[in-house]
MOPAC internal coordinates of N, CA, C and O (Angstrom, degrees):
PM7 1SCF
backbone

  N    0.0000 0     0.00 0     0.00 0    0    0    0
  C    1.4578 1     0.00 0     0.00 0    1    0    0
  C    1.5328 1   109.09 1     0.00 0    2    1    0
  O    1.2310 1   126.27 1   -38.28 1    3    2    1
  N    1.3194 1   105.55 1   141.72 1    3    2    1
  C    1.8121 1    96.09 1  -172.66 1    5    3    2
  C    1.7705 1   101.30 1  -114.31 1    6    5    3
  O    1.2310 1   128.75 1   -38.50 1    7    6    5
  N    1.0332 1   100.74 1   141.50 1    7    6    5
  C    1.3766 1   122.56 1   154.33 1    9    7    6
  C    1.1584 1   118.68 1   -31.60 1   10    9    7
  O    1.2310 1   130.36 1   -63.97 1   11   10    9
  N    1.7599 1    97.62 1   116.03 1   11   10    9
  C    1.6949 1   118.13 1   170.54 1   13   11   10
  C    1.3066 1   123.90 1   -27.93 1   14   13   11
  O    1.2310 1   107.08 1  -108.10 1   15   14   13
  N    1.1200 1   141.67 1    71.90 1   15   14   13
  C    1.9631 1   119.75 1  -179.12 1   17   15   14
  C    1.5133 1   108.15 1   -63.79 1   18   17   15
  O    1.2310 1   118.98 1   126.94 1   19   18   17
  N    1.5056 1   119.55 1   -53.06 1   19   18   17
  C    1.3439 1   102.96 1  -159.68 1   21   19   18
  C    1.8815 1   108.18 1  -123.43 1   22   21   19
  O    1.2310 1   130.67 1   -25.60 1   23   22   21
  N    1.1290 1    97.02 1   154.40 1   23   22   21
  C    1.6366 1    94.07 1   179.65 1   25   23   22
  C    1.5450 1   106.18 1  -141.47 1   26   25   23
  O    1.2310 1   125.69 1    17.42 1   27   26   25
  N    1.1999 1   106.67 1  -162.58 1   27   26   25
  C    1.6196 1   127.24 1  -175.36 1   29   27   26
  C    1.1764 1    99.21 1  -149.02 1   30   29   27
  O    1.2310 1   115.25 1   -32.06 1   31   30   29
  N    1.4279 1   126.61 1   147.94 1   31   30   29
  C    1.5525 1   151.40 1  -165.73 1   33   31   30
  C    1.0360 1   107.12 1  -175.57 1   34   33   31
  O    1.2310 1   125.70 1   -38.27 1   35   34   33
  N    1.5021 1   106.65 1   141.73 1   35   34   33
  C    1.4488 1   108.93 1   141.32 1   37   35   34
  C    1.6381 1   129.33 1  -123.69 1   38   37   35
  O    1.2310 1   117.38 1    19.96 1   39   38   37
  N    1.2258 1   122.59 1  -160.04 1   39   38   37
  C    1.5557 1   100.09 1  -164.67 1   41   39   38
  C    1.6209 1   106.77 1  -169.18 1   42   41   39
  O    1.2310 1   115.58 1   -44.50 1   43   42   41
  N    1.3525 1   126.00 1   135.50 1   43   42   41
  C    1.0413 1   101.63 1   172.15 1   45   43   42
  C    2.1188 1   106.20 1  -116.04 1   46   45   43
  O    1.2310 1   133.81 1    -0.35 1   47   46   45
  N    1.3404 1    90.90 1   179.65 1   47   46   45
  C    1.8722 1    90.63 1  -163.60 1   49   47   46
  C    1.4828 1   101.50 1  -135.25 1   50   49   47
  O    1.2310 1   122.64 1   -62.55 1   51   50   49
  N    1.2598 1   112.54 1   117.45 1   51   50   49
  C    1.2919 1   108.23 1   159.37 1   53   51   50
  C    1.7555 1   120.55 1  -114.25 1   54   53   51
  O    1.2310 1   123.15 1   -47.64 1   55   54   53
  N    1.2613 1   111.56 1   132.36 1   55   54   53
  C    1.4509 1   105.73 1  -158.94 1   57   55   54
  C    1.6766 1   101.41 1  -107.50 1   58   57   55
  O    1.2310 1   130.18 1    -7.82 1   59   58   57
  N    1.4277 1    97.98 1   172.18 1   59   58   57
  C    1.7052 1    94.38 1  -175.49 1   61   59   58
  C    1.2039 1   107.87 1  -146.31 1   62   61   59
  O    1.2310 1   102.38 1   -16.97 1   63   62   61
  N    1.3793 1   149.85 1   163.03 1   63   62   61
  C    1.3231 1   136.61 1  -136.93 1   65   63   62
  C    1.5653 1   100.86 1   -93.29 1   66   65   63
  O    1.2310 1   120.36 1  -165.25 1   67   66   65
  N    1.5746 1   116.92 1    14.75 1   67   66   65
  C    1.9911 1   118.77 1   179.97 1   69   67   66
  C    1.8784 1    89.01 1   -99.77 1   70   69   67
  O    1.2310 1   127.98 1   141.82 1   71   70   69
  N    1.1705 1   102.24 1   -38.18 1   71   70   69
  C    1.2856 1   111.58 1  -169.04 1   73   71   70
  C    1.8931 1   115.19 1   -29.35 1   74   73   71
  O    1.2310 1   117.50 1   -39.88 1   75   74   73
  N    1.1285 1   122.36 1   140.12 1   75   74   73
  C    1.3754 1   119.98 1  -170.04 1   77   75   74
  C    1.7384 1   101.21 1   -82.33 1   78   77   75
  O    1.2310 1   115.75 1   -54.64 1   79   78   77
  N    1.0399 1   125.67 1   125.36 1   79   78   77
  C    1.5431 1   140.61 1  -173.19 1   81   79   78
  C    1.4688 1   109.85 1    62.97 1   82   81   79
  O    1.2310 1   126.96 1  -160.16 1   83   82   81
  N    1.3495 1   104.22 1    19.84 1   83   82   81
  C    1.5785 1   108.97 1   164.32 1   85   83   82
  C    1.8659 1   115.36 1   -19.71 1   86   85   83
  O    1.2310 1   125.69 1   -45.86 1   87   86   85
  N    1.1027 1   106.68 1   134.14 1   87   86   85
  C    1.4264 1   123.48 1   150.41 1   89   87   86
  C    1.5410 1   103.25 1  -113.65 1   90   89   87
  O    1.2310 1    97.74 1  -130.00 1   91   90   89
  N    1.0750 1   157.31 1    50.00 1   91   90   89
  C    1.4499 1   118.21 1  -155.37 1   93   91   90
  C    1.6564 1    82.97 1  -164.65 1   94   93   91
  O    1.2310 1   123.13 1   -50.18 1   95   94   93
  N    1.6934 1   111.60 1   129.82 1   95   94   93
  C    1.4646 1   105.30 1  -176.87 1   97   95   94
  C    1.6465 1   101.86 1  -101.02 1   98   97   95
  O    1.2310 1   118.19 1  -159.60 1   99   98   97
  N    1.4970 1   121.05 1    20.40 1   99   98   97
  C    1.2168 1   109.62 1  -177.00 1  101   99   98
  C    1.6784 1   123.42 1   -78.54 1  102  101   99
  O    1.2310 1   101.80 1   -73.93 1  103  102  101
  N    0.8377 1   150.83 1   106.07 1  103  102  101
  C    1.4163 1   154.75 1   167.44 1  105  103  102
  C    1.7550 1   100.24 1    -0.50 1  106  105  103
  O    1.2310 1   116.64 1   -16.35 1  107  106  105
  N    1.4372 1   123.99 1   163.65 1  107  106  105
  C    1.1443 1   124.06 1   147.64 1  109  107  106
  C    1.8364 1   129.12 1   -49.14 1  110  109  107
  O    1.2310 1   130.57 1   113.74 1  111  110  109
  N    1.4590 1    97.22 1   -66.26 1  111  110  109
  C    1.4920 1   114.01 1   160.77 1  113  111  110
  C    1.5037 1   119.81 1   -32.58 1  114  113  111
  O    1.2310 1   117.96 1   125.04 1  115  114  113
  N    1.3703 1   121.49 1   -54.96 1  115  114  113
  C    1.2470 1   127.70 1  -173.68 1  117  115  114
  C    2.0532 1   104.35 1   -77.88 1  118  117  115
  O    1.2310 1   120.06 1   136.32 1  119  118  117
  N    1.4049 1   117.49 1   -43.68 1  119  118  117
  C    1.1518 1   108.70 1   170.14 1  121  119  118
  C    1.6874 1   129.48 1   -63.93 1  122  121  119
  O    1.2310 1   127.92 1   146.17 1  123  122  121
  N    1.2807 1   102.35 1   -33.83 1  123  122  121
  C    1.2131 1   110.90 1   154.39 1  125  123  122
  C    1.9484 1   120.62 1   -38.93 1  126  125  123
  O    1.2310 1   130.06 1   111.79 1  127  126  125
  N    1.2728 1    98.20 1   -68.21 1  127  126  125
  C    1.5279 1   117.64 1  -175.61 1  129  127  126
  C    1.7559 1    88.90 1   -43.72 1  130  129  127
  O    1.2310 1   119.90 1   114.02 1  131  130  129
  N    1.3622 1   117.80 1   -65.98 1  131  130  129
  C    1.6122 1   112.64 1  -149.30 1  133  131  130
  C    1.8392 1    99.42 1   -76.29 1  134  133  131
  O    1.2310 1   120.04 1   154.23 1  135  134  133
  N    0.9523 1   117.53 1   -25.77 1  135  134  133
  C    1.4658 1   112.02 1   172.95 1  137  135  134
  C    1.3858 1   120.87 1   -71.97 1  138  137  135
  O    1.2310 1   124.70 1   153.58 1  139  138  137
  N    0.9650 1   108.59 1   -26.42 1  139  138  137
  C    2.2915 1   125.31 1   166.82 1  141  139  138
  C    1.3669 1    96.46 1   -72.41 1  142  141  139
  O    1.2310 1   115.34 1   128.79 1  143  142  141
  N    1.3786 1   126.45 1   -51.21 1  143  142  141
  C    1.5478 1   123.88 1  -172.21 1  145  143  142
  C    1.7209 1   119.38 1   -67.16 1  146  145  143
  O    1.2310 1   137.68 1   148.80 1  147  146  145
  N    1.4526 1    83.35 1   -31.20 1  147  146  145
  C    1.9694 1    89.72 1  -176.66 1  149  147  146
  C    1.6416 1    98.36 1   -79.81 1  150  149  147
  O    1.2310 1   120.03 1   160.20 1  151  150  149
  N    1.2621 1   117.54 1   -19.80 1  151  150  149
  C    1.7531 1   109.55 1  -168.20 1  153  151  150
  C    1.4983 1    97.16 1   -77.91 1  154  153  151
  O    1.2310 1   131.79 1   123.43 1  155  154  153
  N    1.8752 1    94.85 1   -56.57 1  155  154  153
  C    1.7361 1    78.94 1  -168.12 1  157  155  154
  C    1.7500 1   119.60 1   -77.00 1  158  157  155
  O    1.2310 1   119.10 1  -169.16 1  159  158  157
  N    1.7286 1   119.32 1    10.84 1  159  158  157
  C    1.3999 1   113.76 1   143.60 1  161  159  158
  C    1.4532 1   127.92 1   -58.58 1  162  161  159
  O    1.2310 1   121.35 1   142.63 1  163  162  161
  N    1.3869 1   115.02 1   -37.37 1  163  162  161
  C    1.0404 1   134.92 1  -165.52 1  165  163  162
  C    1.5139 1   103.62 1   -75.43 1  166  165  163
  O    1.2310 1   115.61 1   106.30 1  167  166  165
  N    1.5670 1   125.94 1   -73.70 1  167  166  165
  C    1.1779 1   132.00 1   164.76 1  169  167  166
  C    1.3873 1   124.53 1   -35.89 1  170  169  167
  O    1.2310 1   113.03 1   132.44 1  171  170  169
  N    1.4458 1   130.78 1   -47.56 1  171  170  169
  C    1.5597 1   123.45 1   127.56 1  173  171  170
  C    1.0522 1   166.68 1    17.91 1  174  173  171
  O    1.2310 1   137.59 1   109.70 1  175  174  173
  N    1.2453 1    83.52 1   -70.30 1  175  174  173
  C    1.9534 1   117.59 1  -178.55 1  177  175  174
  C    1.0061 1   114.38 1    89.57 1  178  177  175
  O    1.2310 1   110.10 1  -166.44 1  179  178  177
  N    1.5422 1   136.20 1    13.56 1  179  178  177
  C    1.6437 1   131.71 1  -174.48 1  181  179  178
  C    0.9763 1   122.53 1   -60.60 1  182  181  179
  O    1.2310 1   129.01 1   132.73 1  183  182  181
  N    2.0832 1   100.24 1   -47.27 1  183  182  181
  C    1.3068 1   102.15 1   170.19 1  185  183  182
  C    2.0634 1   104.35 1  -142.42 1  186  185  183
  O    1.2310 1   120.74 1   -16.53 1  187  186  185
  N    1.2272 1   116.20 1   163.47 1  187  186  185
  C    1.2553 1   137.57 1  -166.73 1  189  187  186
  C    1.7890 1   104.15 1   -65.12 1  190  189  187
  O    1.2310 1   119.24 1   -57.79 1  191  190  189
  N    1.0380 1   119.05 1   122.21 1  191  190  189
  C    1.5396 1   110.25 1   177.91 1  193  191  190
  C    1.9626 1   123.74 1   -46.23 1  194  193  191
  O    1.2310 1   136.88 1   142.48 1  195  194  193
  N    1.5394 1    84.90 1   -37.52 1  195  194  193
  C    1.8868 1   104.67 1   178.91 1  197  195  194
  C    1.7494 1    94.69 1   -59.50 1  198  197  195
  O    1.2310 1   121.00 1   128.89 1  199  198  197
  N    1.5119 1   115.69 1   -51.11 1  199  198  197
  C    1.6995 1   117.47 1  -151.64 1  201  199  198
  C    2.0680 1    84.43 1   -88.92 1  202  201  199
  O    1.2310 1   111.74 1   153.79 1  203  202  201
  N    0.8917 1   133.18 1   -26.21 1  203  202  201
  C    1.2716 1   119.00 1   178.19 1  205  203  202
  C    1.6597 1    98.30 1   -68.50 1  206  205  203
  O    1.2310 1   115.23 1   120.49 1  207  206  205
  N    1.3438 1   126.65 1   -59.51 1  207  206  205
  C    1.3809 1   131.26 1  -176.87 1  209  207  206
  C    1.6493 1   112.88 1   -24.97 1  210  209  207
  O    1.2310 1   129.57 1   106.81 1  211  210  209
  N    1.4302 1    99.15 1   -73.19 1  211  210  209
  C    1.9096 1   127.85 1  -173.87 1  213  211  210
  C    1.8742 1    87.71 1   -48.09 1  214  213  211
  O    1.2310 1   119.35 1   118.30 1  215  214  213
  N    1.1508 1   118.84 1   -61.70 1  215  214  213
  C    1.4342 1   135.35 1  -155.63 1  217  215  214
  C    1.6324 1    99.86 1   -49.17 1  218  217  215
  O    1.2310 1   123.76 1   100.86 1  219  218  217
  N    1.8984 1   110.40 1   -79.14 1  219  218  217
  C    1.1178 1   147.03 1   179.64 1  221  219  218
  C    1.2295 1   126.06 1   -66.40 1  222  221  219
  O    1.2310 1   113.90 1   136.76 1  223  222  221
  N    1.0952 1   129.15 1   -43.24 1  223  222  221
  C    1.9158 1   126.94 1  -147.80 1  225  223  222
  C    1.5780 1   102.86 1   -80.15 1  226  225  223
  O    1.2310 1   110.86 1   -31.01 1  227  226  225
  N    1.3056 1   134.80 1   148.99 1  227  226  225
  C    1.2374 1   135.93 1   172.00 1  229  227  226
  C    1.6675 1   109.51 1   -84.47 1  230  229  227
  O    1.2310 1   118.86 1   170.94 1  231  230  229
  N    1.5655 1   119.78 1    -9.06 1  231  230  229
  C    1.2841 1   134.68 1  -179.96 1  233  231  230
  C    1.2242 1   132.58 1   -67.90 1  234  233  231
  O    1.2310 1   103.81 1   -90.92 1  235  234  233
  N    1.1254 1   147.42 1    89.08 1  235  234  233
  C    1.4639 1   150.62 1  -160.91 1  237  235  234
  C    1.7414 1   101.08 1   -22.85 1  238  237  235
  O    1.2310 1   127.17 1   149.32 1  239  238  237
  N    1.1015 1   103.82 1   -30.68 1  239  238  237
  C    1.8920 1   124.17 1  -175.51 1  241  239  238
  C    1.3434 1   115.19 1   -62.68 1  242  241  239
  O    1.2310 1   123.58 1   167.02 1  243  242  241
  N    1.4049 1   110.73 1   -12.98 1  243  242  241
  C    1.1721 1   108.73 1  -156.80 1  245  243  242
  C    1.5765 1   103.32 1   -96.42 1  246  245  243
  O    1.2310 1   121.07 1   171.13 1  247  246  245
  N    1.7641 1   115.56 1    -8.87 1  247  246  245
  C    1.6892 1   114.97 1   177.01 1  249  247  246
  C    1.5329 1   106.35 1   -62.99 1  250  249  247
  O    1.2310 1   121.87 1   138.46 1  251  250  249
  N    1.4708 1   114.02 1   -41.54 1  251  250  249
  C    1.6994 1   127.31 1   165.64 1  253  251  250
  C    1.4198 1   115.52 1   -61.92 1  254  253  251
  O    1.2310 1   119.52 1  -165.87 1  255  254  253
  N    0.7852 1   118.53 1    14.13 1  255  254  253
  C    2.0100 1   115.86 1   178.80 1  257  255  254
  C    1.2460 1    96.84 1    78.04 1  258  257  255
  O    1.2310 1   111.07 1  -163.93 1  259  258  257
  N    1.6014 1   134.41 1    16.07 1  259  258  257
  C    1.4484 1    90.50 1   166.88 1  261  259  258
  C    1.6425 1    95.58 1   113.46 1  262  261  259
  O    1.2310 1   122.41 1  -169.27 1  263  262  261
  N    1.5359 1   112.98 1    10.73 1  263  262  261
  C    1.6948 1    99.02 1  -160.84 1  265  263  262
  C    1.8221 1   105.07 1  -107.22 1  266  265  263
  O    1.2310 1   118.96 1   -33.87 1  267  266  265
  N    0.8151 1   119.60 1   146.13 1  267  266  265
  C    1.2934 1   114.46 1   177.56 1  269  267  266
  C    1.6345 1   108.13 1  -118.08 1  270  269  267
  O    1.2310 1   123.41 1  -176.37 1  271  270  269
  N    1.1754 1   111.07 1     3.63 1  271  270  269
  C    1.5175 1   106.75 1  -174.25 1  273  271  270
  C    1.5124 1   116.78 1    67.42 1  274  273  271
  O    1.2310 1   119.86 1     1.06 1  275  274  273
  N    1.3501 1   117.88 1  -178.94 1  275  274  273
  C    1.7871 1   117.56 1  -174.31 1  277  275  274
  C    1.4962 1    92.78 1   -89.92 1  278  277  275
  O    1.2310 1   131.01 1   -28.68 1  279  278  277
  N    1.7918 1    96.35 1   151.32 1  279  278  277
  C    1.2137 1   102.54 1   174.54 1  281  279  278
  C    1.8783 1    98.77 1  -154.46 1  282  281  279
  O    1.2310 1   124.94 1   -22.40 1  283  282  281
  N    1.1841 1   108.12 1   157.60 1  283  282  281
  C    1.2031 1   102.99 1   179.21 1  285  283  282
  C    1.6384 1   111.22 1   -98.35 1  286  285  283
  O    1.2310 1   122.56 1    20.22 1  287  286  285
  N    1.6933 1   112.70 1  -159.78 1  287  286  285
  C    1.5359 1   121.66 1   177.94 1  289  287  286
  C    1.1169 1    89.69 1   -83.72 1  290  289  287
  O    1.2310 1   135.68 1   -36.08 1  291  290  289
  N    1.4333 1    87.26 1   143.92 1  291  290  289
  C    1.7456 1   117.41 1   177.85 1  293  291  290
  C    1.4706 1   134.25 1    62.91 1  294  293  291
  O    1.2310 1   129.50 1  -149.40 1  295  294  293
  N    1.4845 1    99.29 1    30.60 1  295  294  293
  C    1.5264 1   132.34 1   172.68 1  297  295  294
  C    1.1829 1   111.87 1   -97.40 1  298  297  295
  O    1.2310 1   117.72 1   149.65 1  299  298  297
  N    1.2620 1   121.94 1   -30.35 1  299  298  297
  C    1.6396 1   135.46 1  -157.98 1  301  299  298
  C    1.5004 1   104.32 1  -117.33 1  302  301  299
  O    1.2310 1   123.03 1   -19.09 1  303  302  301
  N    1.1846 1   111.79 1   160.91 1  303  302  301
  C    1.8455 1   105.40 1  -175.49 1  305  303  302
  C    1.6540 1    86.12 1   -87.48 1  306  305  303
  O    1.2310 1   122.50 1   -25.33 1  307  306  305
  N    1.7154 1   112.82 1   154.67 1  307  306  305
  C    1.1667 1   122.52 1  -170.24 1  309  307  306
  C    1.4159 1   113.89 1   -65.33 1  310  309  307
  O    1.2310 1    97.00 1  -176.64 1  311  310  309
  N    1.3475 1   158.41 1     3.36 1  311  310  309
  C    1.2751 1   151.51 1  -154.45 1  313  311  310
  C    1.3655 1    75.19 1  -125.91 1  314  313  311
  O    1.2310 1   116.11 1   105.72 1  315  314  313
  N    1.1855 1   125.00 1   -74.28 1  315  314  313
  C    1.9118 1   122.68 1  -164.80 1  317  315  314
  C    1.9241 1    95.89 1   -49.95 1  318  317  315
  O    1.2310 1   119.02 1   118.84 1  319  318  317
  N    1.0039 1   119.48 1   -61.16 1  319  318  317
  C    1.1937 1   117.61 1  -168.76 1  321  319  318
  C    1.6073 1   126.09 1   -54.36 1  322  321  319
  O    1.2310 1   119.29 1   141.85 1  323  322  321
  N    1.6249 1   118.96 1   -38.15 1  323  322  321
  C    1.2089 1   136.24 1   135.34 1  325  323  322
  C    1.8452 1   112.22 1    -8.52 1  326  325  323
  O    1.2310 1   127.34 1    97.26 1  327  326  325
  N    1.4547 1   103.47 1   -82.74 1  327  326  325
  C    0.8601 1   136.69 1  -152.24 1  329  327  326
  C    1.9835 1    94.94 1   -71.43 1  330  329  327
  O    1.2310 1   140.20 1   144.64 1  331  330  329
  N    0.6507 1    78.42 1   -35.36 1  331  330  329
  C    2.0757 1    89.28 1  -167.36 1  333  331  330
  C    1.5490 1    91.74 1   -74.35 1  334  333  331
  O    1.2310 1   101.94 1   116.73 1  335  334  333
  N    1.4633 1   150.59 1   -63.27 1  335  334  333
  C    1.0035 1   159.52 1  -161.00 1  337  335  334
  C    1.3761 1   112.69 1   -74.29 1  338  337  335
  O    1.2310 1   118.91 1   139.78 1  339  338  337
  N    0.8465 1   119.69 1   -40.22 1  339  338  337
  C    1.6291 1   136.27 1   171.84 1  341  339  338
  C    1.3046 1   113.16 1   -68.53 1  342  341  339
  O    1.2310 1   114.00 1   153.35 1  343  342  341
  N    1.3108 1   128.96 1   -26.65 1  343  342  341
  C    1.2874 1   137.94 1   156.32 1  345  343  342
  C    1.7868 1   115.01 1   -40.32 1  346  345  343
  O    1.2310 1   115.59 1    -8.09 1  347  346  345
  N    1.6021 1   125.98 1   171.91 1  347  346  345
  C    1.1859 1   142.25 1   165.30 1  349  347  346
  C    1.6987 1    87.37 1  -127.36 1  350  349  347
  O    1.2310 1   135.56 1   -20.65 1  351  350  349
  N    1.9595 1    87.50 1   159.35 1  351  350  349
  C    1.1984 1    89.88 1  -171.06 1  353  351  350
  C    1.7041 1   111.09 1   -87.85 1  354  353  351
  O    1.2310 1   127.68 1   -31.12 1  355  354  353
  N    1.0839 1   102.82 1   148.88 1  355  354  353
  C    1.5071 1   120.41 1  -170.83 1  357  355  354
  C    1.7291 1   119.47 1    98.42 1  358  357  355
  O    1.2310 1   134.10 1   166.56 1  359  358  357
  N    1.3235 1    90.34 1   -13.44 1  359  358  357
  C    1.9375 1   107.49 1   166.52 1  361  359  358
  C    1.0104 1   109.95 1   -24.96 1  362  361  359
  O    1.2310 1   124.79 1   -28.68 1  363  362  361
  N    1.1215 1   108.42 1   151.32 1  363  362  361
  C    1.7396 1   124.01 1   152.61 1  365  363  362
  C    1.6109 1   116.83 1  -145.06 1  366  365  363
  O    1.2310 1   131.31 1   -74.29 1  367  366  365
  N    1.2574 1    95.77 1   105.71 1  367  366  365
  C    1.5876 1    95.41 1  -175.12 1  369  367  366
  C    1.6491 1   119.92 1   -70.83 1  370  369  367
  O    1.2310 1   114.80 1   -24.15 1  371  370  369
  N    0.9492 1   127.47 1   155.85 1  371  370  369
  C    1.6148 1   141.08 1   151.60 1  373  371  370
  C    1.5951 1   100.18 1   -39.39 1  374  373  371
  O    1.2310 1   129.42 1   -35.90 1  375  374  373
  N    1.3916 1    99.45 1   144.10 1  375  374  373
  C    1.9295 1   125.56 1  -166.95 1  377  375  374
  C    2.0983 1    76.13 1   -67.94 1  378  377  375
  O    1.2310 1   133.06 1   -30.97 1  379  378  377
  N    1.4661 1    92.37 1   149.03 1  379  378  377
  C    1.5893 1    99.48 1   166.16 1  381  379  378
  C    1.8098 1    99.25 1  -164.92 1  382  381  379
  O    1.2310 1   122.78 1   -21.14 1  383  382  381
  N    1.5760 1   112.28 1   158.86 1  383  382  381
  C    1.2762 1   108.92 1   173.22 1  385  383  382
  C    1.1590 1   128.73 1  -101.40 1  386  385  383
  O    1.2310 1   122.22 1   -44.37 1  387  386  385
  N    1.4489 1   113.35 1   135.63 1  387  386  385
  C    1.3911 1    93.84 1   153.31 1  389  387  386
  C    1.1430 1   122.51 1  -124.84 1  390  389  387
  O    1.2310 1   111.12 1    13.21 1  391  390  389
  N    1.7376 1   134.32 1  -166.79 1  391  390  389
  C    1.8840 1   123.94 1   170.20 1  393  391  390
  C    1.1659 1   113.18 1   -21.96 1  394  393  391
  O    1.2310 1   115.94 1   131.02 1  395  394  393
  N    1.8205 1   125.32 1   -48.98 1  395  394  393
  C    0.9357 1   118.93 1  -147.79 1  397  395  394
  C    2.3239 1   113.71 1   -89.68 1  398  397  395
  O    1.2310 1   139.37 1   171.12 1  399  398  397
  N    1.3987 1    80.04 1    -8.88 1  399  398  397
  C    1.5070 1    94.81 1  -172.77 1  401  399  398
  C    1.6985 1   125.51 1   131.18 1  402  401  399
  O    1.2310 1    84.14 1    -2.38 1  403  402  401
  N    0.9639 1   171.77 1   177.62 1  403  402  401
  C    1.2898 1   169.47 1   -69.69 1  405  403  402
  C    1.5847 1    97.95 1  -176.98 1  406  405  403
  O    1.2310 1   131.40 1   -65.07 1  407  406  405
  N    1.5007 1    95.60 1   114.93 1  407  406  405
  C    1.8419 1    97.99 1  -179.75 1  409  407  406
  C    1.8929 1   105.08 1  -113.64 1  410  409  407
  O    1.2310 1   130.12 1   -15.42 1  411  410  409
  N    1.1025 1    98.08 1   164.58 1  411  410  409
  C    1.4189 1   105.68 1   150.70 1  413  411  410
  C    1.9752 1   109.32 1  -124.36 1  414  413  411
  O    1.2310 1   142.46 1     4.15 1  415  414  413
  N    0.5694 1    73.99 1  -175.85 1  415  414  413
  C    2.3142 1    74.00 1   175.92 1  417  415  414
  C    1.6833 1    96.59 1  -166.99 1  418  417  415
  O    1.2310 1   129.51 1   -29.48 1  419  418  417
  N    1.5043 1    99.28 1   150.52 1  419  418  417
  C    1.0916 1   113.18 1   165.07 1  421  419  418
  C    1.4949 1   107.39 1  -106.89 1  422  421  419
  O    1.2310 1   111.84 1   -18.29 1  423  422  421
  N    1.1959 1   132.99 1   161.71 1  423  422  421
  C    1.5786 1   116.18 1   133.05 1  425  423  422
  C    1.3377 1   134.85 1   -93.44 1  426  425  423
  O    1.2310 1   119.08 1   -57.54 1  427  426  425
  N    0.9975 1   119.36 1   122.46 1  427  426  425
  C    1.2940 1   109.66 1   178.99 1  429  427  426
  C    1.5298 1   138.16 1   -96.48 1  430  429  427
  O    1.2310 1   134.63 1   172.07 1  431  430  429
  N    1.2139 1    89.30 1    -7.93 1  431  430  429
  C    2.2169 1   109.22 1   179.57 1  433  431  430
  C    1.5195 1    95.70 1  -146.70 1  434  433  431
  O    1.2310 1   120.10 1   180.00 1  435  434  433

């Protein structure tokens, strides 16, 4: 069986003012807090991963629910990318960081 090259994900981002191209005046601590809160809505059912995305994400991605389209290895910074591939589809991983700030990802393909 060969190895995944390309997938589809989406993802949402919450950034915090360490964050690299930060917009976002939230503290680490506090971004932390809202990215744990949106998962376990999400995990839940409170709210929809797509309507948390649009709602929440600091990611331009997030007007699309959250979609980033397919992308292959070494498109993605390595911790997100890790994390995205290692997934099954329909996944939803646990909040994790990277440069850019605290993700969750779905997979979607």
């Amino acid at each position: 069986m060969s190895k995944i090259s390309k997938i589809s994900a989406s993802h949402i981002l919450i950034m915090h003012t360490g964050s690299q191209s930060s917009r976002s005046e939230l503290s680490l601590d506090e971004a932390k807090k809202q990215i744990d809160s949106l998962y376990n809505d999400i995990k839940s059912g409170k709210i929809k991963f797509s309507d948390a995305a649009v709602q929440h994400s600091n990611c331009a991605s997030g007007q699309s629910g959250g979609s980033l389209g397919e992308f292959t290895k070494g498109m993605m910074v390595k911790a997100f990318e890790d994390i995205a591939f290692s997934l099954d589809v329909d996944q939803i991983s646990e909040p994790f960081e990277s440069e850019f700030g605290f993700h969750i990802v779905k997979r979607d393909s």
